[in-house]
LOKE-701773 format. One record per residue (C-alpha): residue number from 0; residue in three letters; x, y, z. Coordinates in Angstrom, 3 decimals, decimal comma. Each point is the difference from the previous one (the first is absolute). Layout:
# residues N
  tilo  bati        c1        c2        c3
   NUM   ALA         X         Y         Z
...
//
This chain:
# residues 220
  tilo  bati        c1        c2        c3
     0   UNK    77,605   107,605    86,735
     1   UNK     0,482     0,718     3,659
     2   UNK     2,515    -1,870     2,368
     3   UNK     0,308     0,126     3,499
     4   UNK     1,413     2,533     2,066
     5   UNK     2,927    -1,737     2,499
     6   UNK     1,625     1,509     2,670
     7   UNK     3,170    -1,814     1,599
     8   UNK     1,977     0,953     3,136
     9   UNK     3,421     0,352     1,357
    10   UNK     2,348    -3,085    -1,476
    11   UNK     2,625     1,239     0,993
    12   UNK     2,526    -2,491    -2,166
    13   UNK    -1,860    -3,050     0,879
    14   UNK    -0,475    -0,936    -3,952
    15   UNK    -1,290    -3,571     0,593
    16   UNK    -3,211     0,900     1,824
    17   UNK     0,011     3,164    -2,573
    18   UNK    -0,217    -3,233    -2,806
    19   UNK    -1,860    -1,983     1,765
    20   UNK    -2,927     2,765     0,561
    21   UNK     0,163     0,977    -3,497
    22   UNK    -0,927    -3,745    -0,890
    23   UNK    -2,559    -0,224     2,567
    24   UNK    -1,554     3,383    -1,431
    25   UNK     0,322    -2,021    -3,184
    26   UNK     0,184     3,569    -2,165
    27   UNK    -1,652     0,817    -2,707
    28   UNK     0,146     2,471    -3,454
    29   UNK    -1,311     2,837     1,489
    30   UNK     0,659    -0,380     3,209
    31   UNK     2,095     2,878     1,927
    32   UNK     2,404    -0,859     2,783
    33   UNK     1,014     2,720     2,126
    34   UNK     2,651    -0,129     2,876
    35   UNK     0,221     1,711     2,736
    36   UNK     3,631     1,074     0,379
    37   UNK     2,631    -1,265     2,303
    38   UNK     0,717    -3,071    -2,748
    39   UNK     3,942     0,319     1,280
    40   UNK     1,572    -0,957     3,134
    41   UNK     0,248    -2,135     3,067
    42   UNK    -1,218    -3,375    -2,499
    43   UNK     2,425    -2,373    -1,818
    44   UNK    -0,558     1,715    -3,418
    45   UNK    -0,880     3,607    -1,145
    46   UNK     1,344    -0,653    -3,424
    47   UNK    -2,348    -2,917    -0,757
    48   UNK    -2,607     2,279     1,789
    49   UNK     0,444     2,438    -2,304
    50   UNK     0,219    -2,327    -3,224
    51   UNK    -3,282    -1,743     0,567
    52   UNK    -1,769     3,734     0,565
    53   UNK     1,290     1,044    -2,936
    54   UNK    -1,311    -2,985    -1,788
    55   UNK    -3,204    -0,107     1,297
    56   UNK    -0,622     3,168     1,882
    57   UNK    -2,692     3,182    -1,067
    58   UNK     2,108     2,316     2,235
    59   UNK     2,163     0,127     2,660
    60   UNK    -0,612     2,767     2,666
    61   UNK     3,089     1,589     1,852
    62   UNK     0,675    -1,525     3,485
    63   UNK     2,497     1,513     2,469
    64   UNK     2,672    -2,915    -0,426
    65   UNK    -0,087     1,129    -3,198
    66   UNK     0,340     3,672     0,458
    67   UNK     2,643    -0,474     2,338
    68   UNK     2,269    -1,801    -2,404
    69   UNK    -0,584     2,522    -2,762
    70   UNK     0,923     2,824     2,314
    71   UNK     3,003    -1,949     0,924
    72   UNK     0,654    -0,378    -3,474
    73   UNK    -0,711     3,678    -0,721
    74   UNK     2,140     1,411     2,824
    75   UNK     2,591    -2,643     0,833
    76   UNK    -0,612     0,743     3,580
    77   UNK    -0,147    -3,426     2,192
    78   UNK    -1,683     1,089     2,109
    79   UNK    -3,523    -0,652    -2,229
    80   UNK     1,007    -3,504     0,938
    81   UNK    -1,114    -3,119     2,684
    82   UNK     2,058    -2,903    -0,311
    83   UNK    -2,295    -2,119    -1,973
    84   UNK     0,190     2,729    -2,584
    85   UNK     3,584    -1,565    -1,214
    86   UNK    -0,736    -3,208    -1,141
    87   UNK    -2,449     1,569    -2,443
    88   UNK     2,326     2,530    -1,213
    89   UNK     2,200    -3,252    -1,113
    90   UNK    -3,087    -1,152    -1,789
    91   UNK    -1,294     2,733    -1,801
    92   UNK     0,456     0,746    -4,069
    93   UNK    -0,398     2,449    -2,252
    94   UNK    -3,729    -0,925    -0,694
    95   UNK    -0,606    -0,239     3,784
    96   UNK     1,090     3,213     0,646
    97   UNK    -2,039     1,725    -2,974
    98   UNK    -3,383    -1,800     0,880
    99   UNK     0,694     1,406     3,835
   100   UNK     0,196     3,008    -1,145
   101   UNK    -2,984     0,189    -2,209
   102   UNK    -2,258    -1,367     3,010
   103   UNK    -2,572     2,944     0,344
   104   UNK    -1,286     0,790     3,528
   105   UNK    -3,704    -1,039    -0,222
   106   UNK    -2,196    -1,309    -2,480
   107   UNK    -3,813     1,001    -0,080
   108   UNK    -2,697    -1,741    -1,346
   109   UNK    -3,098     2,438    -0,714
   110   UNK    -2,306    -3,026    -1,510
   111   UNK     0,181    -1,459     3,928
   112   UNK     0,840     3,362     2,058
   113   UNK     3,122    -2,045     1,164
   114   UNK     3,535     1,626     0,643
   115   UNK     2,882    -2,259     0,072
   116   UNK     2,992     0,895     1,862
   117   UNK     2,890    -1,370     2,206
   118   UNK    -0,207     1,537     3,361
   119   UNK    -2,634     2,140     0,413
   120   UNK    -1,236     3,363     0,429
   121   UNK    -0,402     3,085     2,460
   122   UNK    -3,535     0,326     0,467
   123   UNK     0,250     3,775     0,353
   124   UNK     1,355     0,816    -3,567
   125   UNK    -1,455    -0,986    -3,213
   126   UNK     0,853    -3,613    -1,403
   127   UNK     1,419     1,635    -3,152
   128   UNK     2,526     2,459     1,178
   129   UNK     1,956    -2,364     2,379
   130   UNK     3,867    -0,648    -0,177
   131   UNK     1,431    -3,181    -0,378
   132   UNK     1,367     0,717     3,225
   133   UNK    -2,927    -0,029     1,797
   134   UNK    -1,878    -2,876    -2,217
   135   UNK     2,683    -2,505    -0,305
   136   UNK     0,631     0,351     4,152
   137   UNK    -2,841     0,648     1,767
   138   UNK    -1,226    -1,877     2,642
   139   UNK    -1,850     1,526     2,881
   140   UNK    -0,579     3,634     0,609
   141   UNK     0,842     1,435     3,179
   142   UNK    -1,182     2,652     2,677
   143   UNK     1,504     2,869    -2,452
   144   UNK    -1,576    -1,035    -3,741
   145   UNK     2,943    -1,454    -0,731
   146   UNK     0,692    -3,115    -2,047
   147   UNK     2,398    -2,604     1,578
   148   UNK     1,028    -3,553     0,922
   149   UNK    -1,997    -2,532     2,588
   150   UNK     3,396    -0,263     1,793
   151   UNK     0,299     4,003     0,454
   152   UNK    -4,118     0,372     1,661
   153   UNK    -0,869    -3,867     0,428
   154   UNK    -3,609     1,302     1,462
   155   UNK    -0,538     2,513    -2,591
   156   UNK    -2,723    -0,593    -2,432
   157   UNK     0,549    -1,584    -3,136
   158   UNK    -0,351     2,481    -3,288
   159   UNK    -3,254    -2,579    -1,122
   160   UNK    -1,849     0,604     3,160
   161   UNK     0,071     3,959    -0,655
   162   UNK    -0,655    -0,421    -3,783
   163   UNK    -3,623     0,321    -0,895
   164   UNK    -0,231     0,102    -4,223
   165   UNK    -0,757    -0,100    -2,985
   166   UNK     2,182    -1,406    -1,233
   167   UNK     0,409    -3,589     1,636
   168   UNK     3,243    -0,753     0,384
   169   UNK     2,250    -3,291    -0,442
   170   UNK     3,306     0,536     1,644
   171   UNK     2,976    -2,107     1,217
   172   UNK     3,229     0,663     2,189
   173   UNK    -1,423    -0,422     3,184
   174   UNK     0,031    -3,738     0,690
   175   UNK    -2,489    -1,884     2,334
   176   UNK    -0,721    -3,768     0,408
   177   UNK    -3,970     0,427    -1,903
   178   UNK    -0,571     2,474    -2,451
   179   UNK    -1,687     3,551     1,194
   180   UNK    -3,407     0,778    -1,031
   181   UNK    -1,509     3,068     0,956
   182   UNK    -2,845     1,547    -2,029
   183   UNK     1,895     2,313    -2,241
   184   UNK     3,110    -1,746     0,057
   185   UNK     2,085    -3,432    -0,036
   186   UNK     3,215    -0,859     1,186
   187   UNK     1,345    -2,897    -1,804
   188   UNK     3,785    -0,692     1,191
   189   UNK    -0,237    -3,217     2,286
   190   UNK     3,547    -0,618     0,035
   191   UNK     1,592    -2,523    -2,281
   192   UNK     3,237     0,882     0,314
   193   UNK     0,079    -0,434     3,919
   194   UNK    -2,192    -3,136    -0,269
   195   UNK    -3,512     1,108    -0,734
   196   UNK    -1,810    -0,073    -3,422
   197   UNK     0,174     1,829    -3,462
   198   UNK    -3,320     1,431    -0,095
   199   UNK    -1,556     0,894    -3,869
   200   UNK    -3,604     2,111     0,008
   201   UNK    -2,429    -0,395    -3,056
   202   UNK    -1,596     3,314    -0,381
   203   UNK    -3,291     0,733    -0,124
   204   UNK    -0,810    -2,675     2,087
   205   UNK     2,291     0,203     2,608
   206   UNK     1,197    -3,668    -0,439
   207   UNK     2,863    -0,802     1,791
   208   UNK     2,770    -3,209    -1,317
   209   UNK     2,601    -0,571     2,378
   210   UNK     3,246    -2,615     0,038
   211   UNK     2,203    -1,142     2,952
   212   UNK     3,087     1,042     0,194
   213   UNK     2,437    -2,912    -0,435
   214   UNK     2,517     1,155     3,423
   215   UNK     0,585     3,044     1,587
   216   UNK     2,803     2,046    -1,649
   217   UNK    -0,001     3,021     2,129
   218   UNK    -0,460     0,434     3,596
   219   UNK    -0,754     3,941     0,796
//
């Protein structure tokens, strides 16, 4: 028996609207939740985050809050760090830490022709052979070829408007008041944590599920 295919963006510690989606998806069997990375950070609580996805979660993909506090965790260096990145330090277990570090960096779905990943990719490469680098944190690609943040080339253009597939793509980390869709791509972090929604996507169809979030936790 086949479930559905879901998709969930950036929570980013907010675990009530995590729970609350999950009931409004009202899950079933053989259903298969994947998350988009980033569960940690700048939200009340990446512990509970992190509980319910290992409860109820397929897979969780590797974000760049997450890679940041394993390579602080690797290296010691503080310099990995941004200030929200202490409180969930304080939070984190054991089990926490070992489901981070299992997160793989993209999950593809051949049945659909779907890739699932947290950031994105460089147009110019193939999908496959990306760093987590690069797919965790990229953004928009400027005048060079080169991956980087909004902030660093605000009118550079974003990695989805260069990206012409197969495969479709269903990507997070770069957070906008509607969802993104483009025809071989959709962007589906609208921002919970700073106020927004917590966007799911039921794949094949494209369906989207959305909550409010219940404040704004994080102001950029």
């Amino acid at each position: 028996m086949k479930g559905r295919l879901i998709a969930i963006g950036d929570i980013h510690g907010c675990r009530r609207e995590f729970e609350e989606l999950l009931n409004k998806l009202k899950l079933e069997r053989y259903d298969r939740v994947i998350l988009l990375g980033d569960l940690i950070n700048r939200g009340p609580d990446s512990a509970g985050v992190i509980a319910l996805a290992r409860e109820h979660a397929h897979l969780s993909l590797l974000g760049n809050h997450e890679l940041r506090l394993i390579n602080y965790r690797k290296t010691g260096d503080p310099t990995h760090l941004k200030k929200s990145d202490y409180d969930t330090l304080k939070q984190l277990g054991r089990k926490d830490w070992a489901y981070m570090n299992a997160m793989p960096l993209t999950s593809y779905d051949r049945e659909h022709g779907t890739v699932l990943v947290h950031g994105g990719f460089l147009p110019s490469l193939p999908w496959r052979s990306q760093d987590a680098r690069i797919v965790t944190r990229i953004q928009v690609i400027d005048k060079n070829g080169a991956p980087c943040k909004r902030s660093e080339a605000p009118r550079a253009p974003h990695w989805s408007e260069l990206w012409v597939g197969p495969p479709f793509v269903v990507y997070g980390h770069t957070s906008r008041a509607e969802i993104s869709r483009l025809k071989w791509s959709l962007g589906i972090d609208t921002g919970c944590v700073m106020g927004g929604k917590l966007t799911a996507c039921i794949l094949p169809e494209k369906r989207i599920v959305q909550v409010p979030a219940r404040e704004k936790y994080y102001e950029p």
